[in-house]
C-alpha positions in Angstrom: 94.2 229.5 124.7 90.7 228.6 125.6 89.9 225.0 124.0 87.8 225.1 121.4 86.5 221.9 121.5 83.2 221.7 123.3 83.7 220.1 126.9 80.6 218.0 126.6 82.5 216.3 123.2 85.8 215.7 124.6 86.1 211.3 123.8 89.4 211.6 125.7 90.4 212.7 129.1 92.4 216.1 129.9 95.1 213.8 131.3 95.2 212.1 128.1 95.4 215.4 125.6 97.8 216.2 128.1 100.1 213.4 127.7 99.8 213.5 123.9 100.5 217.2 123.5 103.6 216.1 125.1 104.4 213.2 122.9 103.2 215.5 119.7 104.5 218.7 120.3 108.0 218.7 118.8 106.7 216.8 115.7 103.8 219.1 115.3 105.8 222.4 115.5 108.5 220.4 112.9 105.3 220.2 110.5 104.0 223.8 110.8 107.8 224.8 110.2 107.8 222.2 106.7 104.4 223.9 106.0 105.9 227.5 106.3 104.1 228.1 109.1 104.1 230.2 112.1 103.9 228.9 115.5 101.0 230.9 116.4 99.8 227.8 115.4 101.4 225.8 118.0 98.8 226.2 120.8 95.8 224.5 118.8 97.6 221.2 119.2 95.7 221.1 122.4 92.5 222.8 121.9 91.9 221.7 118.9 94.2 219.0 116.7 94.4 216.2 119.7 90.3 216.7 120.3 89.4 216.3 116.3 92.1 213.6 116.1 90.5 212.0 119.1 86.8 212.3 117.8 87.7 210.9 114.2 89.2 207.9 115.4 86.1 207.2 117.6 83.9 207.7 114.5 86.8 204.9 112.3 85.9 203.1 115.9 82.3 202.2 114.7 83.2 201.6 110.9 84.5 198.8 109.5 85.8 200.2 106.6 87.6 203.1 105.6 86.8 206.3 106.7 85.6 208.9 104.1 86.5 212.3 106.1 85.6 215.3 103.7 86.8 218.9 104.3 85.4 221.9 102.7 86.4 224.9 102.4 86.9 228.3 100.1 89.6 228.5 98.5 92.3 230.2 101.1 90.8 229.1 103.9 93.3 226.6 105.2 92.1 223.0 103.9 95.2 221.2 103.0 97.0 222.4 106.4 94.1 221.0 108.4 93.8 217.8 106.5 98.0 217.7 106.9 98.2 218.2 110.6 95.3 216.2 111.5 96.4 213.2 109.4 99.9 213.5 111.4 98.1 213.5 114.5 96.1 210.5 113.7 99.3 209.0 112.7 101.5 209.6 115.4 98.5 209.9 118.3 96.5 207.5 117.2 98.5 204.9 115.6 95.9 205.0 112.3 97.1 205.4 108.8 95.6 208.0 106.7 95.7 209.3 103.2 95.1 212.9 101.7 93.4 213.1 98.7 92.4 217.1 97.1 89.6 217.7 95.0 92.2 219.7 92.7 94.1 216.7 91.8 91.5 215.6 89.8 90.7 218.4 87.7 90.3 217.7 84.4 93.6 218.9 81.5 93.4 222.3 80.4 92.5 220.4 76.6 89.7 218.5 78.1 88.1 222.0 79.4 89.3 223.8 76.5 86.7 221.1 74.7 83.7 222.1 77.1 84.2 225.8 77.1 83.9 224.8 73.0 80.7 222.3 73.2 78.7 223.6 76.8 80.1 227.0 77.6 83.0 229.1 77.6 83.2 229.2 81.2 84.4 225.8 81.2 87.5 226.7 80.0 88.7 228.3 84.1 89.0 225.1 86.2 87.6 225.2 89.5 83.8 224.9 89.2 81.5 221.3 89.0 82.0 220.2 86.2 85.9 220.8 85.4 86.7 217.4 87.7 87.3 214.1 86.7 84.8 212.4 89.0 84.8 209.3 87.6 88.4 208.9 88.7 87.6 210.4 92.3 85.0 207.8 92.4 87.4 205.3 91.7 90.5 206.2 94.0 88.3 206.6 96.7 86.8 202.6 96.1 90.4 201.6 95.4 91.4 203.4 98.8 88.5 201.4 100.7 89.6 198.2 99.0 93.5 198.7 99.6 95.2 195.9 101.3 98.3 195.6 103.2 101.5 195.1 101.2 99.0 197.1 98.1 99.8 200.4 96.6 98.0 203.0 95.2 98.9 205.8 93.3 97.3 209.2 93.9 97.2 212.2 91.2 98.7 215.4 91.6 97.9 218.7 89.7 100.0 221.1 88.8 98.3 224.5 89.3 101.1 226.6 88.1 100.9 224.5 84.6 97.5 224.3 85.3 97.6 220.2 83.5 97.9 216.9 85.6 101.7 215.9 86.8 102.6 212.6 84.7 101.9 209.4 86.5 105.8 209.1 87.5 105.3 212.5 89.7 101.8 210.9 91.5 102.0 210.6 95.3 101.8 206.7 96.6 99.2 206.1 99.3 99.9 202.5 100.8 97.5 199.9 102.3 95.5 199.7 104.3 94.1 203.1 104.9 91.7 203.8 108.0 91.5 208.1 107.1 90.9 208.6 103.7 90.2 212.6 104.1 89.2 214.2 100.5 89.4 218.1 100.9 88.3 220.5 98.4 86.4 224.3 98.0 83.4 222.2 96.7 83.8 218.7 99.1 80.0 217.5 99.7 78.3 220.6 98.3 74.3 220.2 97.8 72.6 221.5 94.6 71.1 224.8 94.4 67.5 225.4 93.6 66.5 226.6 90.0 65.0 229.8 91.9 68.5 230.4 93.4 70.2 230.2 90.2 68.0 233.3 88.3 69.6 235.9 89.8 73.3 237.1 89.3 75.8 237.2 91.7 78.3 239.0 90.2 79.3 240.8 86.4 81.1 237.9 85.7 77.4 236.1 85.4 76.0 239.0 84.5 78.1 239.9 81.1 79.4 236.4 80.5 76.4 234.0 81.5 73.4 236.8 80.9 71.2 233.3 80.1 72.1 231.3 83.0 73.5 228.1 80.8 76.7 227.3 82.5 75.3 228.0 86.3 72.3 225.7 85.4 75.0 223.0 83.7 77.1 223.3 87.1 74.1 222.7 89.1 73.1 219.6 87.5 76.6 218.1 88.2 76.1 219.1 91.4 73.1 216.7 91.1 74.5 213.8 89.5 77.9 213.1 89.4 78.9 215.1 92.4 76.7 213.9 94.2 77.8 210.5 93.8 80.8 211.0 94.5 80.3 213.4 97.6 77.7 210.2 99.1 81.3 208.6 99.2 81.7 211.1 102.5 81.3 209.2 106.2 81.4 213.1 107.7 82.1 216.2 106.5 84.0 219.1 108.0 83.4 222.7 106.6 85.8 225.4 107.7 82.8 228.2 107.6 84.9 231.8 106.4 83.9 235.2 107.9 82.6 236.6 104.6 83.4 235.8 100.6 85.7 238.9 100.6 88.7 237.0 102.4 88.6 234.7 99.2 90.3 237.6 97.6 92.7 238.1 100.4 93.7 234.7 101.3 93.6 233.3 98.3 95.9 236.3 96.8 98.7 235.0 99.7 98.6 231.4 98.1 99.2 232.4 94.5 102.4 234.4 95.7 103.4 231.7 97.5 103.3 229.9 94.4 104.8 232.6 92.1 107.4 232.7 94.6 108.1 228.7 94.4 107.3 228.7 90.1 108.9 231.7 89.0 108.9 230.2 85.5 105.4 229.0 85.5 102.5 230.9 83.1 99.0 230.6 84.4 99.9 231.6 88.0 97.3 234.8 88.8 99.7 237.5 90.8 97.3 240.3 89.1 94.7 241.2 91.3 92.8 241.8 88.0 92.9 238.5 87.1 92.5 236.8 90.7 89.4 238.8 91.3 87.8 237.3 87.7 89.1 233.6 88.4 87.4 234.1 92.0 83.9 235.1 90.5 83.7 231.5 88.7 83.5 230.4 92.7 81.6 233.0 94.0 78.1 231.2 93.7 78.5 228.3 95.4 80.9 230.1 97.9 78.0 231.9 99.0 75.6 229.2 99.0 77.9 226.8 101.0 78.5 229.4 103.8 74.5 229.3 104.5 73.8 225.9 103.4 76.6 223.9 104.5 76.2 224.6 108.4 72.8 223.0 108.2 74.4 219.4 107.1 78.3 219.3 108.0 79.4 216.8 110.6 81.5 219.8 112.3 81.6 223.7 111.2 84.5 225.2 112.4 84.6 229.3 112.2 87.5 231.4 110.9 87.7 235.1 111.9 89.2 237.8 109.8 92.8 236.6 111.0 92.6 233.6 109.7 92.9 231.7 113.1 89.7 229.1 114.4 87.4 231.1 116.4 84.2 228.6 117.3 83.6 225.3 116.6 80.2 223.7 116.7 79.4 219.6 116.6 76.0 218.9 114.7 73.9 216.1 116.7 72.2 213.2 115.0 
């Protein structure tokens, strides 16, 4: 495989990748297997994984806090295995201790949005969107993080998407200090508000018949412009793992819900219906679309999936 990362970028030497590709191999391919992953995935240890690795600890190199790495991407499109296999690379590479945090985990309970979709729209009611995340606690966890101290623990929330509530605190994940990676991942992770020109037109019937007056696009936007964006000004860089077009939402996003029908047989507000999936999708669609052209322009590093799924390009924006 051709590296992917570009030669003029490379902070460590081919001697060196070689040498940890060595030390990280058996580990890495332990992980993908974990993951329930293929190794086809294997080879981008080297091209890619040990390079990104290599160039996040340089950018921790000139901080002297925490770093805030975001990672967006639609939904499918392979954010929590990136931000997994980097963060054991970091670990075991680099000798740095990360944290994972998703943008799902703090979604809001299905009450709480059950009350918006009664007082602001009925949209509200389908997580996913601004708007339908606690920020206020994302704000928080991610000061907490910065502020963690050795011997200090911190307890992360989990969402339970097949229940579609929070877990209890006693099923939280434990991050412990001090963290140098925190990397927050999420479909939405450091999006920008859209113009109120962009938001007239629809983008699909499910704005057409169900938002015909524009409300709940124009309430999303402006938490685009003031909660989210304090949170997302949180972000030291931003990654964005750019899809080939909004119609592999569909498809990739179709193989995680079996994935979780498969592992929650018992569970009710999984979407195995197409029907269904193709409706929940349209509440993303908008800023899907807006992301893929205005998230190039500003992300730290865009990284370009083809139709199979696998990285194709991968370009490094200058300061």
């Amino acid at each position: 495989m051709q590296p992917l990362w570009p030669k003029d970028d490379l902070s460590l030497t081919r001697k060196s990748i070689d040498k940890l590709h060595e030390t990280l191999s058996t580990s890495f391919q332990q992980r993908l297997q974990a993951l329930g992953i293929d190794n086809g995935l294997l080879p981008y240890l080297k091209s890619f994984y040990i390079p990104f690795a290599a160039w996040i600890n340089e950018k921790k190199s000139q901080s002297q806090h925490t770093l805030v790495l975001g990672i967006n991407g639609a939904q499918g499109s392979g954010k929590s295995t990136l931000s997994q296999l980097v963060a054991d690379v970091l670990e075991q590479g680099f000798g740095l201790t990360t944290a994972i945090l998703s943008i799902d985990d703090i979604y809001k309970t299905r009450q709480q949005r059950q009350q918006m979709s009664v007082d602001l729209h009925p949209l509200f009611k389908t997580r996913g969107v601004p708007g339908t995340h606690n920020t206020s606690l994302g704000i928080e966890l991610i000061k907490q993080t910065i502020a963690l101290k050795k011997g200090e623990q911190l307890l992360y929330p989990v969402f339970d998407k097949g229940n579609d509530e929070p877990l209890p605190k006693s099923n939280w994940k434990t991050c412990n200090g001090p963290v140098d990676i925190l990397i927050f991942e999420g479909w939405c992770v450091g999006a920008q508000a859209q113009t109120k020109n962009a938001l007239i037109q629809d983008v699909n019937s499910l704005e057409q018949h169900e938002d015909p007056h524009g409300i709940w696009r124009h309430l999303v936007n402006e938490h685009l412009k003031s909660d989210y964006k304090t949170l997302f000004d949180m972000l030291d860089c931003l990654i964005f793992l750019q899809i080939p077009n909004v119609d592999c939402v569909l498809k990739w996003r179709g193989l995680q819900e079996q994935k979780l029908a498969n592992k929650h047989q018992h569970e009710q507000h999984l979407m195995t219906a197409e029907k269904t999936l193709k409706r929940f999708i349209a509440h993303y669609e908008r800023l899907t679309r807006f992301q893929l052209d205005d998230l190039p322009t500003c992300a730290d590093i865009t990284i370009q999936l083809g139709e199979d799924h696998q990285m194709k390009q991968l370009s490094i924006r200058r300061p």
